[in-house]
C-alpha positions as CSV (number, residue, x, y, z in Angstrom):
1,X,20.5,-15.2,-36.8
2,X,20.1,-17.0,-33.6
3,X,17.7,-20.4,-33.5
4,X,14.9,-19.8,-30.6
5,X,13.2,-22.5,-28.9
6,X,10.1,-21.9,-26.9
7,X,8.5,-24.1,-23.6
8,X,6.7,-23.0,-20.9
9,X,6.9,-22.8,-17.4
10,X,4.2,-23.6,-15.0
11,X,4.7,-22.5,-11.3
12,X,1.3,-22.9,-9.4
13,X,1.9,-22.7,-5.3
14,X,-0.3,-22.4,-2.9
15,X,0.7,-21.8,0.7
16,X,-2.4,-21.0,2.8
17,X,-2.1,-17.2,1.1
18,X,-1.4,-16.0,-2.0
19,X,2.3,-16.8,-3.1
20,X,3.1,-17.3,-6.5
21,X,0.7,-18.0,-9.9
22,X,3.7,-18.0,-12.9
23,X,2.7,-19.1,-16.3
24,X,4.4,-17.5,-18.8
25,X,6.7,-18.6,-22.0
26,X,10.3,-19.2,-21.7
27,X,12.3,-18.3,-24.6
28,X,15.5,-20.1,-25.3
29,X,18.2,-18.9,-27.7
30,X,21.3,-20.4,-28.9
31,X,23.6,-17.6,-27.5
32,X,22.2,-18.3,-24.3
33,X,21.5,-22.1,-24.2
34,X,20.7,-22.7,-20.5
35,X,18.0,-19.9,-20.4
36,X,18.7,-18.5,-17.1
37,X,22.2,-17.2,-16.0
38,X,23.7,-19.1,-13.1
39,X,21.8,-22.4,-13.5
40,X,22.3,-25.8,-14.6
41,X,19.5,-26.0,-16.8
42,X,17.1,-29.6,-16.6
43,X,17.1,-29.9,-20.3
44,X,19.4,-28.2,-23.1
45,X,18.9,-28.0,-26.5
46,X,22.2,-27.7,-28.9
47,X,22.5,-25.5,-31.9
48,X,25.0,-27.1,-34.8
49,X,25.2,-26.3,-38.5
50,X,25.5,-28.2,-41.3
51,X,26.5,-26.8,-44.4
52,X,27.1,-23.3,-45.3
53,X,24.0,-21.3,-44.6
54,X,21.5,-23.9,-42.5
55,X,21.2,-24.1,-38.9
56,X,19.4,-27.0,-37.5
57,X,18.2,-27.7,-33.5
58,X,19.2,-31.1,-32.3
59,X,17.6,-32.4,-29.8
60,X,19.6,-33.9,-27.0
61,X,18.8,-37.5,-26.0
62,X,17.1,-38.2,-22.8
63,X,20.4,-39.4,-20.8
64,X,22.1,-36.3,-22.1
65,X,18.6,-34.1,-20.7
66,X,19.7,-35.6,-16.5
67,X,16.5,-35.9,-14.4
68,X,13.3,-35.3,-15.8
69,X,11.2,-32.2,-14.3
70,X,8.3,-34.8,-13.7
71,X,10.9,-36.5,-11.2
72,X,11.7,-33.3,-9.3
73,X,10.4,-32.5,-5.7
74,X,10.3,-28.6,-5.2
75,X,10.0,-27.9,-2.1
76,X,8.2,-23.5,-2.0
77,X,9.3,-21.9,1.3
78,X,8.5,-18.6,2.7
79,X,9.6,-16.9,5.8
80,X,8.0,-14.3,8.2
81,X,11.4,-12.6,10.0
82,X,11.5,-9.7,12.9
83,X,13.9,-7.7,10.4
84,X,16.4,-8.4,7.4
85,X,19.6,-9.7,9.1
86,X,19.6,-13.5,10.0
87,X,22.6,-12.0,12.6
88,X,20.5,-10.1,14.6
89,X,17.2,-11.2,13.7
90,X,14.9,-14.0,14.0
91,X,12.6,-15.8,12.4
92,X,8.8,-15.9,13.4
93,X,7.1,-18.5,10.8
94,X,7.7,-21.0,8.4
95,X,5.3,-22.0,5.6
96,X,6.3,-24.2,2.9
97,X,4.9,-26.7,0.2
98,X,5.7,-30.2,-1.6
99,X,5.1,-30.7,-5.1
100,X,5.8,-32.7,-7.5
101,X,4.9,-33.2,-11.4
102,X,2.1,-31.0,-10.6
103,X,0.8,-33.0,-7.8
104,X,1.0,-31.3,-3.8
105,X,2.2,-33.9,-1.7
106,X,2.5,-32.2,1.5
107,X,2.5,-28.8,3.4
108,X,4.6,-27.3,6.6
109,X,3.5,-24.3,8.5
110,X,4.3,-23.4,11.8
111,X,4.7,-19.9,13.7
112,X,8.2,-19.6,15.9
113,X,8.5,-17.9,19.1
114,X,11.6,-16.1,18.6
115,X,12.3,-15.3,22.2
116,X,12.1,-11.5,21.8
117,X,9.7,-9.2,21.5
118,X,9.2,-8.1,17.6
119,X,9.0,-4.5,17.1
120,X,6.1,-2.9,16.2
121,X,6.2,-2.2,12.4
122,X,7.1,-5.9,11.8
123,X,4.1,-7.1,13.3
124,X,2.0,-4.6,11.2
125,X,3.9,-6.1,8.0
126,X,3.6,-9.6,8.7
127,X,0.3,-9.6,10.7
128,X,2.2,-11.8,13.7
129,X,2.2,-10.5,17.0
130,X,3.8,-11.6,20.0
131,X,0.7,-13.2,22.0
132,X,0.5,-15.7,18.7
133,X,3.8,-16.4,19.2
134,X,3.9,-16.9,22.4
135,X,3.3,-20.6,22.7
136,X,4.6,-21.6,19.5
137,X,8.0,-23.7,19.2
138,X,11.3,-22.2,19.0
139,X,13.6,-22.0,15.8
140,X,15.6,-25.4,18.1
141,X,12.4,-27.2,17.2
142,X,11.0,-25.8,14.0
143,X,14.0,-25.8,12.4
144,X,14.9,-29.5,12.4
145,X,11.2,-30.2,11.6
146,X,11.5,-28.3,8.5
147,X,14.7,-29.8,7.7
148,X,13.1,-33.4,7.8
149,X,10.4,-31.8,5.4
150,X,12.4,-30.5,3.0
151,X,15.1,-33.3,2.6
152,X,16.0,-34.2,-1.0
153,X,14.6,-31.5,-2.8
154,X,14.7,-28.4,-4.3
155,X,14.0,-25.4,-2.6
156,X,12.2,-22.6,-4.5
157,X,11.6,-19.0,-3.0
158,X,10.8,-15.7,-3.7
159,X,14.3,-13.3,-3.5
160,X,15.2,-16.9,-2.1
161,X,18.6,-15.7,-0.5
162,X,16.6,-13.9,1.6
163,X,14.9,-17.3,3.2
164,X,17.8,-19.5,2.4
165,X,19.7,-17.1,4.3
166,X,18.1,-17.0,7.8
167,X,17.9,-21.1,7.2
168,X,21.1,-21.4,6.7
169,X,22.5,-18.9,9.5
170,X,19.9,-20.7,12.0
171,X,21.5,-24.2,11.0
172,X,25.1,-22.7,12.0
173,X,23.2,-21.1,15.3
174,X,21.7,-24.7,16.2
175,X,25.2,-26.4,14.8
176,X,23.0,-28.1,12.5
177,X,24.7,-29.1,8.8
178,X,23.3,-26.9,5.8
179,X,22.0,-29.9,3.8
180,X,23.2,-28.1,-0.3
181,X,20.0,-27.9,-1.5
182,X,19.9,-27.1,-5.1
183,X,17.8,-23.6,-4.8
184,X,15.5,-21.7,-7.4
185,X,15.1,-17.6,-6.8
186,X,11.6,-16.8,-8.4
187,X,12.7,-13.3,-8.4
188,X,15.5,-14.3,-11.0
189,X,13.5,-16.5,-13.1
190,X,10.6,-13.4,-13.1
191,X,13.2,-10.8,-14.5
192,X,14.3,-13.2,-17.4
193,X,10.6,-14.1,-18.3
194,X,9.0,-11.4,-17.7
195,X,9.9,-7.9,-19.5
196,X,10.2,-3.8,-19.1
197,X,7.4,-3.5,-21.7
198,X,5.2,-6.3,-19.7
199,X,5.6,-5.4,-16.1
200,X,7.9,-1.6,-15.9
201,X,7.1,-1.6,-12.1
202,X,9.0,-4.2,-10.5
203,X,6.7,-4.2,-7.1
204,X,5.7,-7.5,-6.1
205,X,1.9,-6.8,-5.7
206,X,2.0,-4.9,-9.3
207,X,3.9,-8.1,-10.3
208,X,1.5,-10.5,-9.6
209,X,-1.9,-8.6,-10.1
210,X,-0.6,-8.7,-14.3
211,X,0.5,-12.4,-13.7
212,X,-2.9,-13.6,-12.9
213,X,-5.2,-11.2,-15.3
């Protein structure tokens, strides 16, 4: 029988407009220590057993645990694109936010003229059009600024190789190094804590009206 361990997780972000409100219960199990495929977790606990029949949780100490989540500046970024393909499109607005242990420390927002025109149905998505664009700075300028903003965190994002993508492809435009941030995909961290029988439609807006009842 598997040992569970239970701790919650507290996202609370606001960007200027709704973006993400995610408090739900994390649940832990020993045949899955690090709770969420694909990352290094910020604290582990390790099943052993002692004896024939009784299992017991120990505790890791705290140098074994690595940096404390109280010592840990996110960095939440969203992006407002012309299309889906950092190759042939362009980004039009950055918005992001600072936190850490709870506490804001800073927000970046900026629109981007992206030099072309964006089509139609894009500004109908995203509610930019090109007239508020028009005197806004380029990626050339955004870009850096943003990078300066974000430096030693983490970044967290919604489908966050989406955004991380059309960062990174406009660093290799500019011939500006990727800095490696660590990077944490709310989308991922949604499907593990959040299940079929708790949210069965997967739309974002569906998503997040249950999230906040």
């Amino acid at each position: 029988m598997p040992v569970s361990y239970r701790a919650t997780l507290t996202i609370d972000v606001h960007l200027g407009a709704p973006f993400v409100v995610l408090l739900r219960t994390l649940e832990v199990r020993s045949d899955n220590p690090a709770g969420i495929a694909g990352w290094a977790p910020l604290s582990v606990w390790t099943p052993s057993v002692r004896g024939m029949s009784t299992v017991h949780a120990v505790q890791a100490t705290f140098a074994d645990l690595g940096t404390a989540l109280s010592g840990v500046t996110f960095v939440v970024v969203d992006l407002e694109t012309t299309g889906g393909n950092p190759r042939t499109s362009d980004i039009t607005e950055i918005g992001a936010v600072k936190v850490r242990c709870g506490e804001v420390l800073g927000e970046f927002q900026t629109l981007v003229n992206p030099g072309d025109p964006i089509p139609a149905f894009i500004s109908v998505l995203t509610g930019i059009t090109d007239s508020m664009v028009a005197g806004a700075p380029t990626i050339a300028s955004a870009l850096p600024a943003f990078l300066e903003f974000a430096a030693g965190s983490v970044l967290v994002a919604h489908n966050a190789p989406f955004d991380i993508g059309f960062l990174r492809a406009n660093c290799m435009k500019l011939g500006h190094s990727w800095p490696g941030h660590q990077v944490i995909d709310t989308v991922h961290l949604a499907r593990h804590l959040v299940g079929d029988d708790e949210v069965p439609n997967r739309n974002w807006g569906h998503w997040l009206a249950c999230s906040v009842r």
